[in-house]
C-alpha positions as CSV (number, residue, x, y, z in Angstrom):
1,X,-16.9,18.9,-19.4
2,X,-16.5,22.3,-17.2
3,X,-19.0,20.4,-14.8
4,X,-16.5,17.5,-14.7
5,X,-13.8,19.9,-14.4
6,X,-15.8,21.6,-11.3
7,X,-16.9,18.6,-9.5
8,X,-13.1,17.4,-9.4
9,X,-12.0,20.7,-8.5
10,X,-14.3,20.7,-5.7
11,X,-13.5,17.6,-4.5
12,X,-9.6,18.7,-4.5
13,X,-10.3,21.3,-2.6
14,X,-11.3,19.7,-0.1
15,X,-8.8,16.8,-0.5
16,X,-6.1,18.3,1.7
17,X,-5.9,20.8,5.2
18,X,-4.3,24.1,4.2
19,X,-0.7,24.3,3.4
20,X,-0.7,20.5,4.1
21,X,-0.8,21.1,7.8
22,X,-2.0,16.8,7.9
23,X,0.9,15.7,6.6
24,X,3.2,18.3,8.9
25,X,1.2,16.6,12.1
26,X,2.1,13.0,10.5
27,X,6.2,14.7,10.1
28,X,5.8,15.8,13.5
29,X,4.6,12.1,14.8
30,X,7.6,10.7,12.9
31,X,10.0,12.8,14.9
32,X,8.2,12.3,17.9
33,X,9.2,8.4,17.6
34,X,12.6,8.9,16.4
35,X,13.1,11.4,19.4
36,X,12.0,8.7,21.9
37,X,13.5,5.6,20.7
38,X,16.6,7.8,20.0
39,X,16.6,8.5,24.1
40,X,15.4,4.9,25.0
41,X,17.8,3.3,22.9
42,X,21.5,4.2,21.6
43,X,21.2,2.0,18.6
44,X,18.1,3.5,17.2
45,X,19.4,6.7,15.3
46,X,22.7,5.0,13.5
47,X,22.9,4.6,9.7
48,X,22.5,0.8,9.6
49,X,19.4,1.0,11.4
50,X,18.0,4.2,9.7
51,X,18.2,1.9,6.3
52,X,17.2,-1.2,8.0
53,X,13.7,1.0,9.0
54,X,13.8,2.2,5.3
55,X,14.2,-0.8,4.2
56,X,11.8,-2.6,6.4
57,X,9.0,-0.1,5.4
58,X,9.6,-0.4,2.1
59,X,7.3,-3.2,1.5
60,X,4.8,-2.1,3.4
61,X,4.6,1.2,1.7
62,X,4.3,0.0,-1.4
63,X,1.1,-2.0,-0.4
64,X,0.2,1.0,1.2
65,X,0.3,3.5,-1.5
66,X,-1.8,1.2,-3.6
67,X,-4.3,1.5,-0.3
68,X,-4.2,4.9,-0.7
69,X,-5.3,5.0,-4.1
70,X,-8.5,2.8,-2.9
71,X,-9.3,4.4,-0.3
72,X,-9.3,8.0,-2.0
73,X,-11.5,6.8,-4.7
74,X,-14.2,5.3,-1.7
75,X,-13.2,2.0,-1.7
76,X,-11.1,-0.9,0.7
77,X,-8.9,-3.6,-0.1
78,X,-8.5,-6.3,1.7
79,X,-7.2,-8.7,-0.3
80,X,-3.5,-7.7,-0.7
81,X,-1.9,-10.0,1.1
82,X,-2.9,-13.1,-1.1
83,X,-2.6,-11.2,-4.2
84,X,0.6,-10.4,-3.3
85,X,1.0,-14.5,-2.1
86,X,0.1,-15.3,-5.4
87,X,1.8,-13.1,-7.2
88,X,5.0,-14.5,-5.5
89,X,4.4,-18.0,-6.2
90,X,3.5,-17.6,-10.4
91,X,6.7,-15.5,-10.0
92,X,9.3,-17.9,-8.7
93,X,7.4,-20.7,-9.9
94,X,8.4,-19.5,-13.6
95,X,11.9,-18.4,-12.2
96,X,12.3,-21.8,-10.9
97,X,11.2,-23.5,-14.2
98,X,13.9,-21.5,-16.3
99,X,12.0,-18.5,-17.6
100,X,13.6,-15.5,-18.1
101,X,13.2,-13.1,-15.1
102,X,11.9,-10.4,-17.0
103,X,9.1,-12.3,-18.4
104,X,8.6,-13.9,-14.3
105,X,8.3,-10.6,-12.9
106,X,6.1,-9.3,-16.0
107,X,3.6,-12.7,-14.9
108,X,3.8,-11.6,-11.2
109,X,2.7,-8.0,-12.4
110,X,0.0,-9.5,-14.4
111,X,-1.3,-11.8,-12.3
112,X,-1.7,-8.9,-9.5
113,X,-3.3,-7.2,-12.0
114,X,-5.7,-9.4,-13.2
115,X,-6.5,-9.9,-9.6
116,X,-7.4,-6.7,-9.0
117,X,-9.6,-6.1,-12.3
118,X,-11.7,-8.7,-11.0
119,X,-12.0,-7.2,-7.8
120,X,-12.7,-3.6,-9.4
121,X,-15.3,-5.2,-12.1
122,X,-17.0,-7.1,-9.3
123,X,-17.6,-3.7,-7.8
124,X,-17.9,-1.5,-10.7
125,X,-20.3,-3.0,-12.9
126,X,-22.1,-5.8,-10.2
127,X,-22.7,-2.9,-7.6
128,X,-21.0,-5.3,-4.7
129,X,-19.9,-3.8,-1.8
130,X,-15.7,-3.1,-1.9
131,X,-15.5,-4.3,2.0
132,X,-17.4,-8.2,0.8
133,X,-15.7,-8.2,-2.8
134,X,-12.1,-7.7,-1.3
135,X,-12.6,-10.2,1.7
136,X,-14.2,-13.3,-0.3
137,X,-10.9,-12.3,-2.8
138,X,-9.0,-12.6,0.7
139,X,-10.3,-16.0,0.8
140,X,-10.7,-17.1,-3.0
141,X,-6.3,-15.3,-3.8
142,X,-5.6,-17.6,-1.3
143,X,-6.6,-20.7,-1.8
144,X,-5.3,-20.3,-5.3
145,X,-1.7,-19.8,-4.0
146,X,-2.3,-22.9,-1.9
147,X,-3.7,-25.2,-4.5
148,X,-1.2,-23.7,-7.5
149,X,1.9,-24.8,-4.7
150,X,0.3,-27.6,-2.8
151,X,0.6,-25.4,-0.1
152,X,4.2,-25.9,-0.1
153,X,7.1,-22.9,-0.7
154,X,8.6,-22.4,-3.9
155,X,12.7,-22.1,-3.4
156,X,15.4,-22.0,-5.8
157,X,14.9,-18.6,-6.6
158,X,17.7,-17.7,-9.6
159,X,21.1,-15.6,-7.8
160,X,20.9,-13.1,-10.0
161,X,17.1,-11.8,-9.0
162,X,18.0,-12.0,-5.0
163,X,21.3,-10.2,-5.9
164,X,19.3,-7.4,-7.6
165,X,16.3,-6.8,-4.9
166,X,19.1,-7.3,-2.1
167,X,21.7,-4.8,-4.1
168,X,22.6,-0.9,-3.4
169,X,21.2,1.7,-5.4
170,X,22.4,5.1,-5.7
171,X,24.0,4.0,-2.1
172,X,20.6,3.0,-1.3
173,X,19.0,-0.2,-0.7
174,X,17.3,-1.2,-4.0
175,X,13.9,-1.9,-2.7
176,X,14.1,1.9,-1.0
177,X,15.1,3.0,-4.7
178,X,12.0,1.2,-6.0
179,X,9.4,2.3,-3.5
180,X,10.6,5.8,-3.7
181,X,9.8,6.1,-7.5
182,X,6.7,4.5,-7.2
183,X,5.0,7.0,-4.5
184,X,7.0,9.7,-6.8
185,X,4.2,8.2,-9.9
186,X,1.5,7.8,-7.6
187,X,2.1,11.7,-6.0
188,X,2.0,12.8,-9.8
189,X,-1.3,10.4,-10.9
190,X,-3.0,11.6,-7.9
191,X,-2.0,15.3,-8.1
192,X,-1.0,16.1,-11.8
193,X,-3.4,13.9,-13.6
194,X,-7.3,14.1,-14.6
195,X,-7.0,10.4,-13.1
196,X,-6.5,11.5,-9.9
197,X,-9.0,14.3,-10.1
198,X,-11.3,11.4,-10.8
199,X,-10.4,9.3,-7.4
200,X,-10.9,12.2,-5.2
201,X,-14.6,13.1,-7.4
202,X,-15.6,9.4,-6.9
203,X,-14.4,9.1,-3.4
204,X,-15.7,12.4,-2.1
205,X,-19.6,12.0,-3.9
206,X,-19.9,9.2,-6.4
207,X,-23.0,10.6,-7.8
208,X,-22.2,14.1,-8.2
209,X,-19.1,12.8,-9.8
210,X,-21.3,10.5,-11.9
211,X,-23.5,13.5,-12.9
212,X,-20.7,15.8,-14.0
213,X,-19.4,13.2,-16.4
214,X,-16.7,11.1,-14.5
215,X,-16.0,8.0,-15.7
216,X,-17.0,6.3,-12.0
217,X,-16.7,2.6,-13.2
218,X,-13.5,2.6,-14.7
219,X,-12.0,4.5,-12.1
220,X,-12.9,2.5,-9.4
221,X,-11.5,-0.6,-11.0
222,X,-8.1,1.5,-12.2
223,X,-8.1,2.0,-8.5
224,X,-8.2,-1.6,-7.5
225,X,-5.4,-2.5,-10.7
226,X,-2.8,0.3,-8.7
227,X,-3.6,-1.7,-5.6
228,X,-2.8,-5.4,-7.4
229,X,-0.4,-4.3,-9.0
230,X,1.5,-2.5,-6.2
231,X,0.6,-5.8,-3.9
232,X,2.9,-7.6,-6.1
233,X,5.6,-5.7,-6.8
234,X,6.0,-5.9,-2.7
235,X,5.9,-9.4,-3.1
236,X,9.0,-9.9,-5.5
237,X,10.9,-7.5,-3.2
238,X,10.3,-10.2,-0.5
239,X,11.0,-12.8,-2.6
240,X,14.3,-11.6,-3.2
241,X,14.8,-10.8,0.0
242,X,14.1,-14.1,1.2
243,X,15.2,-16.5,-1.3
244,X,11.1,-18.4,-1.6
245,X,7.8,-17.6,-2.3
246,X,5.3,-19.1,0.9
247,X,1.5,-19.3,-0.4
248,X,1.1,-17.9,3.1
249,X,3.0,-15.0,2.2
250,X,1.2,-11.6,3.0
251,X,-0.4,-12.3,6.2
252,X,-2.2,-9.1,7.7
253,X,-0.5,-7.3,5.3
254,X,-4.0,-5.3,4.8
255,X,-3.6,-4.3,8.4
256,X,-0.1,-2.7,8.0
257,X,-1.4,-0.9,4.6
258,X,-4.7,0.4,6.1
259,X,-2.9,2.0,9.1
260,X,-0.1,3.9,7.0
261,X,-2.6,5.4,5.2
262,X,-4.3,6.1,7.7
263,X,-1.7,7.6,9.9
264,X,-0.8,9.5,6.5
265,X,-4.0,11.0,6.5
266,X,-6.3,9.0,4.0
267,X,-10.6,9.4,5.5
268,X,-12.0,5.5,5.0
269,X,-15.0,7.6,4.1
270,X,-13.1,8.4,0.9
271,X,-12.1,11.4,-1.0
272,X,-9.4,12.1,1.1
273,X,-5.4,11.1,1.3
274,X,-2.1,11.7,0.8
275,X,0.9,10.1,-1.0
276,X,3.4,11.9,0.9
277,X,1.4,10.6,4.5
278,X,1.3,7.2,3.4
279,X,5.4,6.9,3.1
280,X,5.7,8.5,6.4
281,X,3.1,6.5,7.6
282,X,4.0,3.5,6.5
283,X,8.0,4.5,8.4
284,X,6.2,5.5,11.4
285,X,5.3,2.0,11.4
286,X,8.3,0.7,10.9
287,X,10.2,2.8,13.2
288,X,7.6,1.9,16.0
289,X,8.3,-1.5,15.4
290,X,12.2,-1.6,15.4
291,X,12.1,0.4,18.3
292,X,9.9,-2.0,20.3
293,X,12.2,-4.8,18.9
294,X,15.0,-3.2,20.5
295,X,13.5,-2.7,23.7
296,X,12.9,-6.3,23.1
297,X,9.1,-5.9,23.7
298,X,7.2,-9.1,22.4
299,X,5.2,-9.2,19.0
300,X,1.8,-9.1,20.4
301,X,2.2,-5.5,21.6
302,X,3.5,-4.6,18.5
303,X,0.3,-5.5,16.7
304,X,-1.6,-3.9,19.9
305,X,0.1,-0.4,18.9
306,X,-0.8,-1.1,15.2
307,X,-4.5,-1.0,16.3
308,X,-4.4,2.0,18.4
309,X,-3.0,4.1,15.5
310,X,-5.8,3.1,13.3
311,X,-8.2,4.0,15.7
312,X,-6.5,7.1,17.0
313,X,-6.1,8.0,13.2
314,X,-9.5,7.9,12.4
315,X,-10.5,9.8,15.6
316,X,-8.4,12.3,14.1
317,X,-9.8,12.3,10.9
318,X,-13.3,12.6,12.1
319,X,-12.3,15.4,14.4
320,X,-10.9,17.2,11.3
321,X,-14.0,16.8,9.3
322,X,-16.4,18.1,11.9
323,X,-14.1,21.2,12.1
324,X,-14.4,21.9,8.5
């Protein structure tokens, strides 16, 4: 046990910079882009807009912080945008058909879940390859959503959910509310908990972490569960917001979550990230965006920008490891 207890100490120490001088630089990036867009445009920095960004972000960092909670423990998903497509359509497909919300949204929960245990099995116990596993689930979370809808939407969506997701809470907009207790439980799982002691062990040197006693299987797939489960609680915020569930919902939605955490700091080499980084991340990326879209520059350079932040990201990652 007090070689377990070392190994994750180890690993934790060289989890974050001193003082948290990574996430300061992402704070500093974030102010950077509100000072711009401020300057370029009037309507930037106004209330409305501050909670439209907030609430724009909100879905992605909650796909995100499930990311981050892959990534630390060494692995990659990308398979969140299906899970989180067919999350939505078991969801309103139930809601539609009379079932009690609760029990929908406990369904959507589950089935993100599930998807994710199989993904975390299929790399735990079969020895596959997280970056293959996660990209035929891509495919195979997919085609489910398709063949379980026809490939057509599912509307009707009960008043009293979209009322709920698209309400005020504690003056805020609910989704905000709910994204900002989540990273608030994955801050304390990943800081305050053996669990999280065991993602940075597994991520930082799986077999050292195996050696001192870490339970490396069940982790990883714990991991991948966060990460399901996360991708579809994003997806019945968007189905409230929008009223339907699409079987193409989710589209590049690994994209968005692999750059916030990213830009928040997480090493795709593992062992390394931070909960507080992702959320900015995951605003910087929203701010970029409603900036752009009020400077009324097309889509296509918005996903251009999304690129060169993952790639300047991890150039500033690898920089940071050579120096230590």
């Amino acid at each position: 046990m007090n070689n377990a207890t070392n190994a994750t100490q180890t690993a934790k120490a060289g989890f974050k910079l001193p003082f948290g001088m990574r996430d300061f630089g992402t704070f500093i990036g974030l102010v950077i882009i509100f000072a711009v867009f401020s300057w370029l445009s009037p309507v930037f920095f106004t209330g409305p807009n501050l909670i439209n960004i907030l609430q724009q972000s909100s879905i992605n960092a909650c796909i995100a912080l499930g990311m981050t909670l892959v990534i630390v423990s060494g692995g990659i998903d990308l398979s969140v945008g299906p899970i989180a497509a067919l999350s939505a359509v078991v969801a309103a497909s139930l809601m539609v058909a009379g079932v009690p919300i609760p029990l929908a949204v406990m369904a959507a929960l589950g089935a993100g879940a599930l998807c994710g245990l199989f993904n975390g099995a299929l790399i735990a116990y079969a020895g596959l390859q997280p970056f293959i596993v996660t990209l035929g689930g891509l495919s195979l979370y997919r085609a489910l959503s398709l063949i379980y809808t026809g490939g057509n939407p599912v509307y009707g969506i009960p008043p009293e959910f979209r009322a709920f997701t698209n309400g005020d809470t504690l003056g805020l907009p609910t989704p905000v509310v709910i994204v900002a207790v989540i990273a608030l439980i994955c801050w304390t799982v990943l800081n305050k908990t053996p669990l999280g002691e065991y993602f940075m062990a597994v991520g930082g040197n799986q077999e050292a972490a195996r050696i001192a006693g870490v339970p490396v299987a069940r982790t990883k797939i714990s991991a991948f569960v966060f990460s399901g489960v996360l991708a579809a609680v994003a997806a019945l915020i968007l189905v409230g917001r929008l009223g339907a569930a699409d079987p193409t919902l989710g589209n590049l939605w690994e994209l968005d979550a692999i750059a916030a955490a990213a830009i928040g700091g997480a090493s795709l080499m593992g062992g390394k990230g931070s909960i507080v980084g992702t959320v900015m991340g995951a605003v910087i990326l929203g701010s970029l965006r409603n900036g752009l879209t009020l400077m009324n520059v097309q889509a296509f350079y918005q996903l251009l920008a999304t690129g060169i932040i993952i790639i300047a990201a991890m150039l500033i990652d690898s920089a940071t490891r050579k120096s230590g």
